[in-house]
C-alpha positions in Angstrom: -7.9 -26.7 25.8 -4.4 -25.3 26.2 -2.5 -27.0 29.6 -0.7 -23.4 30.8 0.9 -24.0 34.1 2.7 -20.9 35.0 4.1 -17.3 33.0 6.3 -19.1 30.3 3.3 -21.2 29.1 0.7 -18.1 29.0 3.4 -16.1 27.1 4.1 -19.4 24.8 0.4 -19.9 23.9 -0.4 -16.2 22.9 2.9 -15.6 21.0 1.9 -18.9 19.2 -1.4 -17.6 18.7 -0.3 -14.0 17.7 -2.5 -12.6 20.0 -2.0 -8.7 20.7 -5.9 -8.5 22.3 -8.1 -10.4 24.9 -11.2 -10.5 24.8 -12.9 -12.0 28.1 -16.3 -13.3 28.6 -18.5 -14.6 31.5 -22.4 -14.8 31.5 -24.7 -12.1 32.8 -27.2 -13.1 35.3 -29.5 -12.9 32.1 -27.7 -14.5 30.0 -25.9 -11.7 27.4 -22.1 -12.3 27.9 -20.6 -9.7 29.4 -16.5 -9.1 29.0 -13.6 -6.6 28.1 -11.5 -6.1 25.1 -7.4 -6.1 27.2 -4.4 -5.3 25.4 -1.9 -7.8 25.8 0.3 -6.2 28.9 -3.3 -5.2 31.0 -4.3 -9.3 30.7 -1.0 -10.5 31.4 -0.8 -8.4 34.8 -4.8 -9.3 35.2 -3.6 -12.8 36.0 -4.0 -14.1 38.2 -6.6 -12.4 40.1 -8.8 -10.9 37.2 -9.4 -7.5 35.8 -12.3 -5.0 37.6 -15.4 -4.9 36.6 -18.1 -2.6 37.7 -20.3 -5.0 40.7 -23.6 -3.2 38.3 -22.9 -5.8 35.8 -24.5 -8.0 38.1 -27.6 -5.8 38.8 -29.4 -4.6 35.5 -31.5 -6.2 33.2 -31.2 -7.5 29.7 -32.2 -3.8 28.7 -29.6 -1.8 30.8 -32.4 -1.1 33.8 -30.3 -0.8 36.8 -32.0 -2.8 40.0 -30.8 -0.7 42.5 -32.9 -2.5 44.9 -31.5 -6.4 44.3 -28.7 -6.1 46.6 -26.9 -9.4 47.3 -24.0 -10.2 49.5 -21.4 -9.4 47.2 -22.6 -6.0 46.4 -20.2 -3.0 47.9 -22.1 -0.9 50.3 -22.1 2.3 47.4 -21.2 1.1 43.6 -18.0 -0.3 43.7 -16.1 -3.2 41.5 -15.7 -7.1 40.9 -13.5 -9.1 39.2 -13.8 -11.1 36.4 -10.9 -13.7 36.7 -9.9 -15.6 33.5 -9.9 -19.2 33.5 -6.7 -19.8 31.5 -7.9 -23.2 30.4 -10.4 -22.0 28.1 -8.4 -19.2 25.9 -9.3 -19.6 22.0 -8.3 -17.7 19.3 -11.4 -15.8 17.7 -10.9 -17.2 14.4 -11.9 -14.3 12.5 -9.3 -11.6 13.7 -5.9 -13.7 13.7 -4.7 -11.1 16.7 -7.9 -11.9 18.8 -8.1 -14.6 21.7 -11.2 -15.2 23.9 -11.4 -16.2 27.9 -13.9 -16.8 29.9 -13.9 -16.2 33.5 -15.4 -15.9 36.5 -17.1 -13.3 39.1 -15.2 -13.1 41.8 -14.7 -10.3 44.7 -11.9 -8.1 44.8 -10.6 -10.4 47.4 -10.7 -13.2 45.1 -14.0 -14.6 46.7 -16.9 -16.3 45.0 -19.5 -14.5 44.1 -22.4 -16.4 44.9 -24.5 -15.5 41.9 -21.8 -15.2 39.5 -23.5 -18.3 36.4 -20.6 -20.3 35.8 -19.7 -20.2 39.9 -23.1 -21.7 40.7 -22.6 -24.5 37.8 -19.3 -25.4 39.2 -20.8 -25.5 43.0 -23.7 -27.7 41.7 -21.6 -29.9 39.7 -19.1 -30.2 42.7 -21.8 -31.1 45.2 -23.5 -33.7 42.8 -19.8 -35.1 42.8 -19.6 -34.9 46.7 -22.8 -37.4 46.8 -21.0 -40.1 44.1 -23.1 -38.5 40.7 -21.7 -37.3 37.8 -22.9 -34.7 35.4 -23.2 -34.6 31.4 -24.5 -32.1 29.4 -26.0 -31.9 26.3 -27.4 -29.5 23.5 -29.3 -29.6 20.2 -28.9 -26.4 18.9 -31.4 -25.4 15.8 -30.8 -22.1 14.8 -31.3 -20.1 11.4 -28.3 -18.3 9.4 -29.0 -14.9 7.1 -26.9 -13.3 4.6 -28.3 -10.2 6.3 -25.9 -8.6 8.9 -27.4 -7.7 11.9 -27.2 -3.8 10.9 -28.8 -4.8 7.7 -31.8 -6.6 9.5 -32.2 -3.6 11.8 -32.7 -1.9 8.5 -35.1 -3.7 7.1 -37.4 -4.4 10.0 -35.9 -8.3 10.3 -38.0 -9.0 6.7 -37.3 -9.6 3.8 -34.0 -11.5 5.3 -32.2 -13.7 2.9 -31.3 -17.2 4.2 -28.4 -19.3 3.5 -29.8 -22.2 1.5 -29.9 -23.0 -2.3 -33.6 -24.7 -2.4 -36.7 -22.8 -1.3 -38.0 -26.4 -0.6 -38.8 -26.8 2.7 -36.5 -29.9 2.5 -34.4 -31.7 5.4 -31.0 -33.0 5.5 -30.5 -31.0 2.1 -26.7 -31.5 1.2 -26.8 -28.2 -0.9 -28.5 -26.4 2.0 -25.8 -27.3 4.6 -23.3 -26.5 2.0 -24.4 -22.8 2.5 -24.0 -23.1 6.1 -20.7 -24.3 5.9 -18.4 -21.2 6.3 -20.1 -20.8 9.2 -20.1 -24.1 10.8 -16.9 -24.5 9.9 -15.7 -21.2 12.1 -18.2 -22.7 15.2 -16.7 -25.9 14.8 -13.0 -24.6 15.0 -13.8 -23.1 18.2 -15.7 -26.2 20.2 -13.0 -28.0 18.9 -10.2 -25.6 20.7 -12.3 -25.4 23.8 -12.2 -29.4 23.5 -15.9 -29.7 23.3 -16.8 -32.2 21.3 -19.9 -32.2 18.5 -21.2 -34.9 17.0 -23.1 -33.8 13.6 -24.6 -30.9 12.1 -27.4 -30.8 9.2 -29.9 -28.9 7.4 -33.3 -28.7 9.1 -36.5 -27.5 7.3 -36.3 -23.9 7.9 -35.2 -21.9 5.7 -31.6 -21.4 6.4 -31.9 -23.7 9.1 -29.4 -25.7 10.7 -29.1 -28.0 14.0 -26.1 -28.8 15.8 -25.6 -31.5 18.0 -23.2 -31.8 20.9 -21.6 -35.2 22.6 -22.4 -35.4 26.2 -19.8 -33.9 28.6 -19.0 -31.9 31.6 -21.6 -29.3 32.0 -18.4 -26.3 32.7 -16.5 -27.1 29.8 -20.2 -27.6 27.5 -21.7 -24.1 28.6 -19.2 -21.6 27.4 -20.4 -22.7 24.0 -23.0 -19.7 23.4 -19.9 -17.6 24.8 -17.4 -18.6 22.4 -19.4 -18.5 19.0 -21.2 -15.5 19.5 
């Protein structure tokens, strides 16, 4: 995780990490990540109190159906915005586009309140009041997941059949060398990031699946462990 402190160390870290572009990121209520694309001057004067966000982020489902009736404290009387502000200690470069970094952030009012049912807000509250009563929090994943040659457009095209998996053996074999060799572009990319977000992994394999692969993650603080899904989507 970079250590940025004040202006000079922000402006450092992104002119070391040629980054033009921003991307930032913070979990929907269902889960999708939710975020921006900032040009390099609109993040810069987003910090520190975050960029708006319209507060209807926080009230539609996975589908886009707006709930007009869930109206929690800190909705605005009519539509209005939030803000999601950046948590500078989790910027990564993308690794895929070399002018691309990722943030993730936080709900917040236009006040620079907690929101109450911003995700990551509640995690932080949960772990802090666990910590309050003398227990500490680790968290954990197994990840299995399965990898296509198929881009998501091409899958759409074809119905999600007929997909065609990373893997060199149509055995339904585990811990298969050649399998994972497949998988490794990818990995490696996933790994790259955990690794600048300092979350550590322990192994990764072939599973039986076809194009199968799990992940496993060393236990640590459940903030830093969550953005995960965030960072490698």
């Amino acid at each position: 995780m970079p250590e940025i402190h004040n202006t000079e160390d922000l402006l450092e870290w992104l002119d070391l990490n040629h980054a033009t572009r921003v991307r930032t990121q913070a979990a929907s209520l269902d889960g999708p990540a939710l975020g921006k694309y900032l040009n390099r001057p609109k993040f810069l004067k987003s910090v520190p109190e975050g960029h708006s966000i319209a507060d209807m982020a926080l009230a539609m489902d996975m589908g886009g159906f707006p709930y007009l009736s869930f109206w929690s404290e800190f909705r605005n009387e009519a539509l209005g915005d939030i803000y999601l502000k950046p948590d500078l200690s989790t910027l990564c470069p993308d690794g895929q586009d070399p002018n691309l970094v990722n943030c993730i952030g936080d709900f917040v009012s236009v006040h620079g309140e907690p929101i109450n049912v911003c995700p990551r807000g509640a995690l932080k509250r949960l772990t802090a009041e666990l910590a309050a009563r003398g227990y500490s929090v680790k968290a954990t994943f197994e990840l299995e997941f399965f990898l296509f040659h198929d881009s998501y457009a091409e899958a759409r095209i074809k119905g999600y059949r007929q997909l065609r998996p990373t893997r060199s053996s149509a055995l339904q074999n585990i811990y298969h060398l050649r399998n994972a060799y497949h998988a490794k572009p990818f990995m490696d990319a996933a790994l790259h990031r955990l690794e600048k977000l300092g979350i550590e992994w322990e192994a990764w394999s072939d599973e039986e699946g076809p194009g199968q692969v799990e992940l496993n993650l060393a236990p640590s603080d459940p903030v830093t462990t969550a953005p995960f899904s965030l960072m490698v989507t």
